[in-house]
N, C-alpha and C positions, 0 to 999 in steps of 0.2 A: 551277114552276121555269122561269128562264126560259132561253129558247135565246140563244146564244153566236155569235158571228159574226167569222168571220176570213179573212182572204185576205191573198195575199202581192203585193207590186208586184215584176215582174216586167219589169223596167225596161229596154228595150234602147235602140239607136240608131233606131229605124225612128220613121215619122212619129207626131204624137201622136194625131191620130185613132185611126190602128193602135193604139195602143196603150190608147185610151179603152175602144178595141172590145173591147180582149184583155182589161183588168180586167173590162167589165161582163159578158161572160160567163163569166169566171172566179167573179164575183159571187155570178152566179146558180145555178151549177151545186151552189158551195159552199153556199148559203143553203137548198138542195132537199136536201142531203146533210145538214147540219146540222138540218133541221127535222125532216124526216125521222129522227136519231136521238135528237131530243128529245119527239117524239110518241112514241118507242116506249119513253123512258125514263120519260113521263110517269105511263104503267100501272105503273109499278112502284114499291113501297113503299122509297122511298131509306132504307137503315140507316149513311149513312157521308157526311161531307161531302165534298162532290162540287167540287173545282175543273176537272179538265177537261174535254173532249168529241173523241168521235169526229172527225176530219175526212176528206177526202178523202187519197189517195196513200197508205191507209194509216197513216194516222197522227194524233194526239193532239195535241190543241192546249187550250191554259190564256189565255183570253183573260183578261188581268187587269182588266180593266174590270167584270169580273161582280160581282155584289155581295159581298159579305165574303169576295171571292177572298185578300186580303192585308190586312193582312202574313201572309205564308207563305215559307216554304225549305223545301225537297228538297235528296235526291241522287239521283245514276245512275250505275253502274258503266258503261265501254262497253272494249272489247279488242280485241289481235289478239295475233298473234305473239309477238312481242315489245316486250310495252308496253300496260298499262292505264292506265287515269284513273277516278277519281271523284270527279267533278265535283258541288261542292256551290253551289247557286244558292239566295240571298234575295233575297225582294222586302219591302221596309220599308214604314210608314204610309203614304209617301206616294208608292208607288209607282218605287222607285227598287231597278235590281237591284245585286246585290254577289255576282262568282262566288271561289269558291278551287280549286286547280285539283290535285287531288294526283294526281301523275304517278307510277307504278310500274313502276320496270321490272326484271321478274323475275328474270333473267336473270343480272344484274349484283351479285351474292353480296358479301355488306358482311363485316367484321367484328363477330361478336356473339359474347356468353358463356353459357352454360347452354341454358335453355328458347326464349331471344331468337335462337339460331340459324338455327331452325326457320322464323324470319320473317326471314331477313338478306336483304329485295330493297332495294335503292337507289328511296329515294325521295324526291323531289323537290317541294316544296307553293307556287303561285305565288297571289299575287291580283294584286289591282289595280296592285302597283308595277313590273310588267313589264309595263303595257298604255301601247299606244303616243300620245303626245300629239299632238293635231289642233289646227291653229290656224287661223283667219281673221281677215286684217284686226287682225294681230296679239293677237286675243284669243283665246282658249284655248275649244276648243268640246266640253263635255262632255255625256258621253253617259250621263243618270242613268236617267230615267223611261223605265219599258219598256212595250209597247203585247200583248206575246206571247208566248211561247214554246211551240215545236214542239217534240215527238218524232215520231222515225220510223226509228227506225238509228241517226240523231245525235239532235243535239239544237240549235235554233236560237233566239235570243233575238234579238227584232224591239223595237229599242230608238223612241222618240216622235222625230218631226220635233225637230230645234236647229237653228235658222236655216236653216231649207230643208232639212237636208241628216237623213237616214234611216240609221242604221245598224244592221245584220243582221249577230249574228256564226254562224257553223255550227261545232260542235266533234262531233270525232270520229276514231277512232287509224285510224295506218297497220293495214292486215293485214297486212303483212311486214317492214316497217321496224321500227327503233328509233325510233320518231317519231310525236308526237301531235299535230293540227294543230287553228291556230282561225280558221276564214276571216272577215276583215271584208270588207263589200259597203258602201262609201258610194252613196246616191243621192242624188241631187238632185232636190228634190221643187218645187223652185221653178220660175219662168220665167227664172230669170238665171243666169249664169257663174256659178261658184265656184273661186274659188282658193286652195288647201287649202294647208297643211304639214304633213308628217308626221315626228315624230322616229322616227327608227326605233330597234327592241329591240333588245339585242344585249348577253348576260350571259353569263357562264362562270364554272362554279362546278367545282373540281376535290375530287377524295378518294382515298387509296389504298384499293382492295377486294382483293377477294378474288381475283378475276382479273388485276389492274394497276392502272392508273391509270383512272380514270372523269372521264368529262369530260360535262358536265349542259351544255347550250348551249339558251338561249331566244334568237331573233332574229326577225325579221320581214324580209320583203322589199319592202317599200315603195319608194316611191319619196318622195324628200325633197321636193317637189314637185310640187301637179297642179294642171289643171285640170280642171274638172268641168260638163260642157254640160248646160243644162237636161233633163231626164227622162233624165239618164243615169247610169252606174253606173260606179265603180272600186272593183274588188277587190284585196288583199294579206292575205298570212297570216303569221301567228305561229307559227312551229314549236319544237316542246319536244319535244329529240333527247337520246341518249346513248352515250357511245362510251368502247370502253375501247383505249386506249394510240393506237396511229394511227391507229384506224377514221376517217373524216370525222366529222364533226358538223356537218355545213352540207350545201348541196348539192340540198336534196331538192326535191322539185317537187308543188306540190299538185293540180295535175292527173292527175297517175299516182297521189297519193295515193287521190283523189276517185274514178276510176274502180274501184282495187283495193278499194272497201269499197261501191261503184252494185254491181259485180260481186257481189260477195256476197250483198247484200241482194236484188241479182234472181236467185240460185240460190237462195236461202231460202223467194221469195216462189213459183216455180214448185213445189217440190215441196210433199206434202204438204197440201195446201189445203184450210182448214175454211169450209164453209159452211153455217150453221144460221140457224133462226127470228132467233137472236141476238145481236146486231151484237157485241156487248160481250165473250161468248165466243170469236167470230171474231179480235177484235183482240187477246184475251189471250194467244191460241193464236198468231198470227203472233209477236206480240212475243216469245214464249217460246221459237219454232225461233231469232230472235233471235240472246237470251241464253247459250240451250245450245250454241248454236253456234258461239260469237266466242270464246268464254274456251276458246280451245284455244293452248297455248303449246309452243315448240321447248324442247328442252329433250337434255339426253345422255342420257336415255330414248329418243330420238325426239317425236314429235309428240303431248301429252299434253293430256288435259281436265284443266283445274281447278277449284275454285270460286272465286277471287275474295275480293272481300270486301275488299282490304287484307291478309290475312292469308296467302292460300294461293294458291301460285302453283307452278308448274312440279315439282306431286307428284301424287300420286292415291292415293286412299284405299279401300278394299274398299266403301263404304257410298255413296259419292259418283258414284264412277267404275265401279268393278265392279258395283253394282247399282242404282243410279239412271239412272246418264246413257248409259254402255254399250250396254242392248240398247235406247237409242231411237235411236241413231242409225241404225241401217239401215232404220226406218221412210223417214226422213228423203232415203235415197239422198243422205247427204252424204260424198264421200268422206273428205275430212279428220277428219271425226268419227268416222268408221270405221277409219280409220287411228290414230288416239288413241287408241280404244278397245280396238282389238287389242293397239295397246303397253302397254296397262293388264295387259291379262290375259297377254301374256306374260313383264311384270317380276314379277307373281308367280307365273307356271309356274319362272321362275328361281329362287325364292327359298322352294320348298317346303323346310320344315325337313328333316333328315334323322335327326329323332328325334321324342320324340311331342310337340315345342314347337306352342305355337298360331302361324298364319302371322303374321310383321309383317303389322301392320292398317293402312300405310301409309308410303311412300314421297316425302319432300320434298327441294327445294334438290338439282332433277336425280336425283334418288333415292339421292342421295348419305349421307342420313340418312332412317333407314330407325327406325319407332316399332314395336317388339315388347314381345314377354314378355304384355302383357295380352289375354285372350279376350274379345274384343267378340259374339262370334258371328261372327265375319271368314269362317270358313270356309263358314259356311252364306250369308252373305249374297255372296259367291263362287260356290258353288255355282247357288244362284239367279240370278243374273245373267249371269254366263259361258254355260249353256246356254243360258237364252233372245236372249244375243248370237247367240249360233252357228247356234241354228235361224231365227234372221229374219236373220242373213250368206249363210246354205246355201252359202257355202264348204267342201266336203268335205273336202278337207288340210288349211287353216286346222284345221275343227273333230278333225279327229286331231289336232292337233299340240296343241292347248289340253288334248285331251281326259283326260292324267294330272292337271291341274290338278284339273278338277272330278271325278275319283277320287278324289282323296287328300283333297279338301273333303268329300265325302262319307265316307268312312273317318273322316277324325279327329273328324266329328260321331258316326259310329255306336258310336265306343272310347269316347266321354267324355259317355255317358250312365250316372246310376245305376241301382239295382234300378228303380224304378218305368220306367225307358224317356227317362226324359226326358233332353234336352239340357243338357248342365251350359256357363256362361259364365262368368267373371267379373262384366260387364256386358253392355251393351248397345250401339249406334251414341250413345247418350246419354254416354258414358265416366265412368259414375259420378255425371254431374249431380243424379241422383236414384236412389235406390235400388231394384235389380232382382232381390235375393233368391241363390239358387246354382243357379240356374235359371228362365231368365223365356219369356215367352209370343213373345216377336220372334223370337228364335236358333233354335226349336221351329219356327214356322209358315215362317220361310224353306229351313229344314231340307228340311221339306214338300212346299213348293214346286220345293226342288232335284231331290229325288227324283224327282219328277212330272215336271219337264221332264229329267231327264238320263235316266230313263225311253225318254221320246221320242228325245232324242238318241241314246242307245246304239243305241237298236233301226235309227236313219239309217246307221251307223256298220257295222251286221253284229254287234254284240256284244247277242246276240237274250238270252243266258242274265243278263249283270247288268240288263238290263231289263228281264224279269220279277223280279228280285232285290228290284232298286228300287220298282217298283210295290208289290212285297209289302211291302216298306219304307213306303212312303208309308201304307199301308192302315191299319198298324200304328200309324205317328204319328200318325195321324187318330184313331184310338179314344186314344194317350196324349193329346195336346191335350184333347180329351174328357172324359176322365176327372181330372188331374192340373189342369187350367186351367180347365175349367168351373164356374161359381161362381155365386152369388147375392151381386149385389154393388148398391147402393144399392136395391132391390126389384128387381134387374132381373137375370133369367137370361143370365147374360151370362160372361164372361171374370175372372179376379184374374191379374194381369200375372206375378205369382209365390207361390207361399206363404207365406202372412202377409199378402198384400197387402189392403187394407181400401177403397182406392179406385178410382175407374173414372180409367185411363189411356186414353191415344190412340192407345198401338200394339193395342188389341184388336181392332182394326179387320184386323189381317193373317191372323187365319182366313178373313174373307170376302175377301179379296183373293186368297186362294189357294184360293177355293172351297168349304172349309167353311161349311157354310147350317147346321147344327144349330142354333143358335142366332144367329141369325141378326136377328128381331123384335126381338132384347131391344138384342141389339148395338145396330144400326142405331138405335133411339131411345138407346141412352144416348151416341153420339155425335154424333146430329143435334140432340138436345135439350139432353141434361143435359150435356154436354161443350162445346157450341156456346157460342161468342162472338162480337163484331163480327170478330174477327182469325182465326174458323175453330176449330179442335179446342183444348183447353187440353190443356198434358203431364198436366194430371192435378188430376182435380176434390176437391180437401182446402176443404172448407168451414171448418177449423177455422185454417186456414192466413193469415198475415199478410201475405205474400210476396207483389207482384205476379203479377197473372195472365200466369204461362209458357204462350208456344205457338211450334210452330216448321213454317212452312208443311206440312215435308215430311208432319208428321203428319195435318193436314187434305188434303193431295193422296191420301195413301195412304187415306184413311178413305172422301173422297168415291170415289175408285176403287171403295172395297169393297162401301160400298152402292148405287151405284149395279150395280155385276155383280150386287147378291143381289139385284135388282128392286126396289130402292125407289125409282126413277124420279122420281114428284114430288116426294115429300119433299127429294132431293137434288137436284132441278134447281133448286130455291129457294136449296138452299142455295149451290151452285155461282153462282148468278146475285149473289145478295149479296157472294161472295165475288169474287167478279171485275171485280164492278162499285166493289167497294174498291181492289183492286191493281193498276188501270188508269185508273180517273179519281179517285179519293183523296186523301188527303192524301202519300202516298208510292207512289210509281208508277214504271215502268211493268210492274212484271216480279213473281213473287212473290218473298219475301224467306227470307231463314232464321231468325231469331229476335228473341223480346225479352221480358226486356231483354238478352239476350248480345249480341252483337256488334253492337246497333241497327238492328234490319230490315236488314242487306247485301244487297243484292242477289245470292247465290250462284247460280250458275249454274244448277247441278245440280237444284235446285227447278222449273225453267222447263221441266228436260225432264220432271220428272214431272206438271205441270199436262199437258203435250199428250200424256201417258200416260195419267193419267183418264180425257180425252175416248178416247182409243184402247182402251184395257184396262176401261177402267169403261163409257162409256157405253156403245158398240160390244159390249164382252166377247169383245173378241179373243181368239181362243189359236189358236195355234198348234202343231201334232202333227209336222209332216214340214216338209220342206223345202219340199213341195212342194203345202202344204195347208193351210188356214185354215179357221174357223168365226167366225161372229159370232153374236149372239145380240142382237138390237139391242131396243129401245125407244123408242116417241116419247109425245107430251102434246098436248093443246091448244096447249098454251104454248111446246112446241119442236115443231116438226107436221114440219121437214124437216133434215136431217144431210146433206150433202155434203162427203166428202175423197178429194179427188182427188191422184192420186202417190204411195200409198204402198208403198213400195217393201218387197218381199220377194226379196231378192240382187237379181239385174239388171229385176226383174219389176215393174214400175208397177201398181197396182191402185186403181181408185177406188167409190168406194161407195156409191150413192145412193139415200134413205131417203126418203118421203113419208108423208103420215098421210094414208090415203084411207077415214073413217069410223071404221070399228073396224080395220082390218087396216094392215099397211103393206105400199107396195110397194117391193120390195128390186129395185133393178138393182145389180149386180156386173159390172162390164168390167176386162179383163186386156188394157194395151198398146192401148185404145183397142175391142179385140174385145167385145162382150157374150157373158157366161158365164151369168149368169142373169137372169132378168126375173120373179118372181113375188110375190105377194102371203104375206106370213105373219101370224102373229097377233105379241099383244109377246111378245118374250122366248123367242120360237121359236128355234132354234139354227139357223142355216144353215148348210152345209158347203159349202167350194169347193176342187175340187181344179183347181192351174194346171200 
């Protein structure tokens, strides 16, 4: 394979010497970083075509010069506040890009009828005929052939020299505006003046919605006029705003833009910090506090996660928010994430039934349309999430105040079992996609897990009598899982997702997620093996089936989680490596996705906090019991010999973690706030205990 090479000109007024001197060590720095992760990708058996590469500053570069890089397109979701974009970028045979720009902005509630309500954001789709026209010397200077493009938080395309002159566009949303911005950067690559003209954009497109009047404005701020001194640079941006009734729709400044999203990505970049043997893992995990972190939108909830996608915006769903994305924020010490997260769980402390209905399984369009009547398992998958929010929030009144939520989750699982014990649902977080019987193995093992951590909880709380209640509950589940779910299914002692069920699914994997080892061997290969694809876990292995092969990250994030906690260390670190080394430098990148063929790989959020969940719950085997108390139970390989993550936050409590493989033992440092708490050597898979 060969290695990749890129650098950016960074082009100022200072002398050109200076600035010989700044490319060539800029050169060289990258050409040592870049080889450096092409030597380490060379030992590894590539299963996926590969177009980009690691680069420096964090971030992912696709030199298209590499060989059978293109013809290729992608997309990438990116957000803030108010206002996403996913942006779809081709590059043709002959190296020429073509972006389309589709602008969402959440907020702004359209007129739709039936099921299309549920998705009424105003959206807005731009290509090529709102980009603004360059001339010289009266001929028109287009800008086809591209030489690059970056991610790194945005996303930058590094267009081929046209008559001396280089242009660089950068795209990426306000985090607080209604406003999505695309910086051009002309340089002059030549020894001579340039005198440019620039038509400048300036469109407006009106509708009546749902709040008033919306006004959609593309414009740019150019200047109708430049000159351009040899080795030098002139920037303007294209802004794509939206406003309802007299809001402005001009106005904005891309420098405040520029800083409010540097700001972010250097709060993202300090907490939380993974450093392992594996560059590739390193960079999944950054990109993924990313993702999880940006698709947070205002909304008359308050400040809410969502997932994205084009589809879903300013709701939050029991499965998504309540138990996926939820208890990772306080790893994270992100407040904003923390604060969306609370407002998850306390729009459905609001919305507990007051009969024995199942809870609405979710909340859209401000929460103003509200999805009930079907039992997904909502309440367990509730349960599960809300406590483990609360013991890694260790907000004490927070957690009384949520704490009738995950009572009443826990009640309406333990009434709506039958005689055998088990959990009855409708379906599944699947909603039917596939068939889950009148009771399935997901609803049961989050159950599970509820009990266990609300267990913990209660006992933080003083309510010492339903936390032995609960435990005894959980004990109880543990032997019906056992008994009701354990199966012999393709030869392998393993799980049936429900009765009757004939095939190996990809949720079997949440007894070992939640610490059921019984069966454990059988799992763990019918999901690393007989279930495994280029794409991670299939929903479900039917050899007799005609149907493309269904898989939807979350199920591979939650599987790897699981066998990696039950100790199968190598076997999943392989697979974790393959997998990552797809959803980052692949054919679709950079973040994992949620499904296909549903909604065509989207980028959902909510998936991004569960990859940096694996590495935390799975590799690690976090748990957490008290507030004020952790255990890890770690593992290392040949292949991954060192794990560093530093900042993880437990309430206001930084903690970092640091793993070595020295022979057979590893040694474990744990520091609290900078203080070392412990320094010792364990074997794998030892459990360590820290109290802070």
């Amino acid at each position: 394979m060969k290695s990749s090479f890129y650098f950016t000109k960074n082009i100022s007024e200072k002398s050109e010497s200076k600035y010989c001197l700044a490319i060539m060590k800029m050169k060289i720095s990258l050409l040592i970083l870049l080889l450096l992760n092409s030597f380490f990708l060379l030992g590894q058996d590539l299963k996926f075509d590969q177009y980009w590469d690691i680069s420096s500053s964090k971030s992912i570069v696709w030199n298209v010069h590499k060989t059978d890089s293109y013809p290729h397109g992608d997309n990438i979701e990116m957000s803030g506040k108010k206002v996403s974009a996913i942006i779809y970028y081709d590059v043709n045979k002959d190296k020429e890009l073509s972006i389309k720009r589709e602008i969402i902005y959440p907020q702004l509630r359209t007129f739709e009828e039936d099921w299309k309500k549920y998705r009424a954001y105003h959206k807005q789709t731009y290509a090529q005929e709102i980009e603004p026209t360059i001339s010289m010397d009266g001929t028109n200077v287009v800008f086809k052939k591209i030489d690059s493009v970056k991610i790194d938080g945005k996303i930058t395309f590094y267009h081929a020299p046209v008559q001396g002159i280089i242009l660089k566009r950068t795209l990426f949303p306000s985090m607080n505006q209604r406003v999505f911005v695309e910086n051009w950067e002309l340089i002059n690559n030549s020894d001579q003046e340039k005198e440019l003209k620039i038509d400048k954009t300036d469109t407006l497109h009106q509708l009546r919605g749902y709040k008033g009047i919306y006004t959609s404005h593309v414009y740019s701020d150019s200047e109708k006029e430049i000159s351009l001194l040899p080795q030098s640079a002139y920037n303007f941006t294209l802004y794509f705003s939206a406003a309802i009734d007299d809001e402005p729709v001009n106005g904005f400044n891309y420098k405040e833009i520029e800083a409010e999203r540097n700001n972010f990505l250097d709060k993202i970049k300090e907490n939380l910090v993974l450093e392992t043997s594996n560059p590739v893992i390193d960079q999944l995990f950054y990109f993924s506090k990313i993702r999880a972190s940006e698709s947070i939108f205002e909304s008359e909830m308050g400040l809410v996660h969502s997932p994205g996608g084009g589809n879903y915006y300013i709701g939050i769903w029991a499965n998504d928010q309540a138990e996926y994305s939820g208890p990772f924020f306080p790893f994270l010490g992100y407040d904003t994430g923390i604060e969306a997260a609370k407002n998850t769980y306390l729009m459905f402390l609001k919305n507990i039934p007051q009969d024995s209905s199942p809870i609405c399984y979710s909340f859209e369009i401000d929460g103003e349309l509200p999805s009930c009547g079907k039992d997904r398992g909502d309440a367990a998958m509730i349960a599960y999430g809300a406590s483990q929010f609360l013991l890694r929030n260790t907000d004490k009144n927070f957690a009384k105040k949520i704490w009738p939520l995950i009572e009443w989750s826990l009640n309406y699982c333990n009434n709506h079992r039958n005689e055998e014990g088990v959990v009855l649902s409708d379906t599944d977080e699947m909603e039917g996609r596939i068939s889950t019987g009148e009771a399935n193995l997901s609803t049961n093992s989050l159950y599970y897990g509820g009990l266990i951590n609300a267990s913990y909880l209660a006992k933080e709380l003083g309510l010492h009598k339903l936390s032995k209640q609960y435990l005894k509950r959980s004990i109880e589940m543990a032997n019906v899982i056992e008994k009701y779910f354990g199966y012999n299914i393709a030869g392998l002692n393993t799980y049936r997702y429900f009765k009757g069920n004939t095939h190996l699914r990809h949720w079997i994997c949440l007894p070992l997620v939640m610490g059921i080892d019984k069966r454990a061997e059988a799992t763990a290969n019918a999901l690393l093996e007989k279930l495994w694809t280029s794409n991670g876990v299939l929903v479900e292995l039917n050899p007799a089936s005609t149907e493309p092969n269904i898989f939807w990250d979350r199920g591979t994030l939650y599987a790897l989680r699981g066998t990696f906690k039950a100790g199968f260390f190598e076997k999943s670190l392989n697979k974790l490596i393959d997998y990552s080394g797809k959803r980052l430098l692949g054919e679709h990148v950079p973040y994992p996705i949620e499904a296909f063929p549903e909604n065509n790989m989207k980028h959902l959020s909510a998936e991004s906090a569960l990859y940096c969940r694996l590495i935390i719950e799975g590799m690690l085997s976090f748990e957490q019991t008290e507030f004020n108390s952790f255990s890890i139970a770690p593992q290392l390989s040949n292949e991954m010999s060192k794990i560093n993550l530093k900042n993880l936050y437990i309430g206001d409590k930084a903690i970092s973690i640091h793993l070595q493989l020295i022979d057979d033992m590893i040694e474990t440092k744990i520091y609290l706030n900078g203080a070392e708490l412990i320094n010792k050597q364990i074997k794998a898979g030892e459990k360590v205990n820290v109290k802070i």
